[in-house]
C-alpha positions in Angstrom: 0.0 0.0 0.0 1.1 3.6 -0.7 1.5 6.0 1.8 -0.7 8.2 0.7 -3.0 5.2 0.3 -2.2 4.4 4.0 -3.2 7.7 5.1 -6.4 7.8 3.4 -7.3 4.5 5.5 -5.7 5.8 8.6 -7.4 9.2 9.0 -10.3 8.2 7.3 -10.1 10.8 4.2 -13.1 10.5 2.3 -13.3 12.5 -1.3 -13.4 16.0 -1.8 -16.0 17.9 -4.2 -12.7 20.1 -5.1 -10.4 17.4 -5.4 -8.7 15.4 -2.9 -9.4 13.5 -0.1 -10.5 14.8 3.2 -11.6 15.0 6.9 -13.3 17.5 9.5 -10.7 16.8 12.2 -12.6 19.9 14.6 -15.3 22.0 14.7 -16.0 24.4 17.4 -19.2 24.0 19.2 -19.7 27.2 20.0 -20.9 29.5 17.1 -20.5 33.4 16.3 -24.0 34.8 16.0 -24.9 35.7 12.3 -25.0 39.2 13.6 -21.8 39.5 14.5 -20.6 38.5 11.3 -20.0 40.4 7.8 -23.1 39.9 5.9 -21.3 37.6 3.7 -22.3 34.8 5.8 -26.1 35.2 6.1 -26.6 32.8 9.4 -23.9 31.8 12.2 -20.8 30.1 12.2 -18.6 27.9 14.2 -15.7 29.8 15.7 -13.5 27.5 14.1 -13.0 24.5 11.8 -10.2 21.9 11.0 -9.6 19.4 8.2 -6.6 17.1 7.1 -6.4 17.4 3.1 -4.7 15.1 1.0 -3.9 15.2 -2.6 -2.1 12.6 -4.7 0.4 12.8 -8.2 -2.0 13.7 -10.7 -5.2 14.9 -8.7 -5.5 18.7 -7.7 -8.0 20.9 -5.8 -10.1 23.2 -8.6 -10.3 26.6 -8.1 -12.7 27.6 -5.4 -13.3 30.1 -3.1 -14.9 30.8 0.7 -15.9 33.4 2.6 -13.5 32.7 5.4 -9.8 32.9 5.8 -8.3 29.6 5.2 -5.2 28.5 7.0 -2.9 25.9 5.4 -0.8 23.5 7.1 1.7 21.6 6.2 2.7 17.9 8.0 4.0 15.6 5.3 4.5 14.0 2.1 6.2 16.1 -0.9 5.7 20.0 -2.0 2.1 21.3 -2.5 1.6 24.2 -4.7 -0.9 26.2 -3.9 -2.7 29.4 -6.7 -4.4 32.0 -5.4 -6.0 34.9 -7.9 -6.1 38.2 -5.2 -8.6 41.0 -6.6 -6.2 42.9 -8.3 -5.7 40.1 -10.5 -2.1 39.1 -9.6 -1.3 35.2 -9.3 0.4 34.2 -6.3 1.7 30.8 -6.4 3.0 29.6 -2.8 4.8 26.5 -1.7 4.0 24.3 0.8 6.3 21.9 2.1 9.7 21.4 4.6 12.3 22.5 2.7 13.1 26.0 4.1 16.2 26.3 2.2 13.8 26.3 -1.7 11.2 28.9 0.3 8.9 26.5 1.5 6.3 27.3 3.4 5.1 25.3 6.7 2.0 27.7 7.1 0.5 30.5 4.4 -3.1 32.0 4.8 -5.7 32.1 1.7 -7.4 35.6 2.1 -10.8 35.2 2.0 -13.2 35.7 -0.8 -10.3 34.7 -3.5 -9.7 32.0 -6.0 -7.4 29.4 -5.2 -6.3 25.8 -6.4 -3.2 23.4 -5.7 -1.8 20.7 -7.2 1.6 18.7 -5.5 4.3 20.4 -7.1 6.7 18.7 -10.2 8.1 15.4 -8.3 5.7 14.9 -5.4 3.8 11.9 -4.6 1.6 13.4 -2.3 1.1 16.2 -0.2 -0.7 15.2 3.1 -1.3 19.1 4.5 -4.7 20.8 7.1 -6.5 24.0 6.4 -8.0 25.9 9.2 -10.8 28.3 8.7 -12.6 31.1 10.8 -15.3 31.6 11.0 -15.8 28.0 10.4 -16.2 26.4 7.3 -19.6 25.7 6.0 -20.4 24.5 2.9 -23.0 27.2 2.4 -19.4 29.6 1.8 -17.7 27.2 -0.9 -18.3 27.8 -4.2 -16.5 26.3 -7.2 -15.1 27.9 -9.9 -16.4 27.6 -13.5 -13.9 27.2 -16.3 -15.0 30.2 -18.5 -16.4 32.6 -16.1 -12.8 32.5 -14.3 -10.6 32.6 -17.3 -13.2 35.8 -18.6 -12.7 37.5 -15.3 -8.7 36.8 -15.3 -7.9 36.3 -19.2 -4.1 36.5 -18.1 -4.1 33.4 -16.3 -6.6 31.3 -18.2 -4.2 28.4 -19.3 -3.7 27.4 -15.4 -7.3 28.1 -14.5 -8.5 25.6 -17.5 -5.8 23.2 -15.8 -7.5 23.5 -12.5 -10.9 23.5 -12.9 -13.3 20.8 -13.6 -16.4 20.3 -16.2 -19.7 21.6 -14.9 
């Protein structure tokens, strides 16, 4: 069995609508009033959640966006890249992984509201990383990207957003 395989079976991962495998490792049980929130989030949310994500050579997470900020973690495997579009249209491109020395990153935050993807990076197996988000996650917040109305809104960057989304 492969490791990544191994993981999957250890922690349970189960598949991700984005890509990937997955698992809600937390989620707060207390909840921030809907009030108390930007409007964004029309109801109330968990202070927190937590998921392990896991993606394999060959599988990548499709653009998508949240509402929240989404905390990435890194714990094992190989290099995970992750693509995030910010409003004013500029590409970041970070690295996850443990090599400090090649810029690696063991922790980078997603702003909310933007598009991002990831794929491992050239050479990894897998990538075995957890995202925290707060205000919680709630599916109500996720939406997933559509191929054309992405590449329309970000025409510079529509080769890598066809690579990462998938059909409707």
């Amino acid at each position: 069995m492969n490791t990544h395989q191994q993981l999957i079976t250890q922690y349970q991962l189960e598949p991700h609508p984005e890509g990937g495998w997955y698992r809600q490792t937390y989620k707060s049980s207390e909840i921030v009033a809907g009030n108390a929130l930007p409007e964004r989030f029309g109801g109330g949310r968990p202070f927190s959640t937590a998921i392990y994500f896991l993606l394999e050579q060959g599988n990548f997470s499709a653009f998508h966006r949240i509402k929240s900020d989404e905390c990435w973690h890194f714990y094992a495997g190989d290099a995970l890249e992750v693509f995030v579009l910010l409003p004013d249209s500029t590409l970041q491109i970070i690295t996850l992984g443990n090599d400090a020395a090649k810029g690696q990153l063991f922790q980078y935050i997603v702003p909310a509201k933007c598009w991002f993807a990831s794929r491992p990076a050239n050479g990894s197996q897998y990538c075995f990383v957890g995202c925290t988000v707060s205000p919680g996650f709630d599916f109500a917040d996720f939406e997933l990207a559509a191929a054309d109305e992405l590449a329309a809104a970000y025409p510079q960057h529509e080769a890598l957003i066809r690579s990462l989304t998938r059909p409707a």
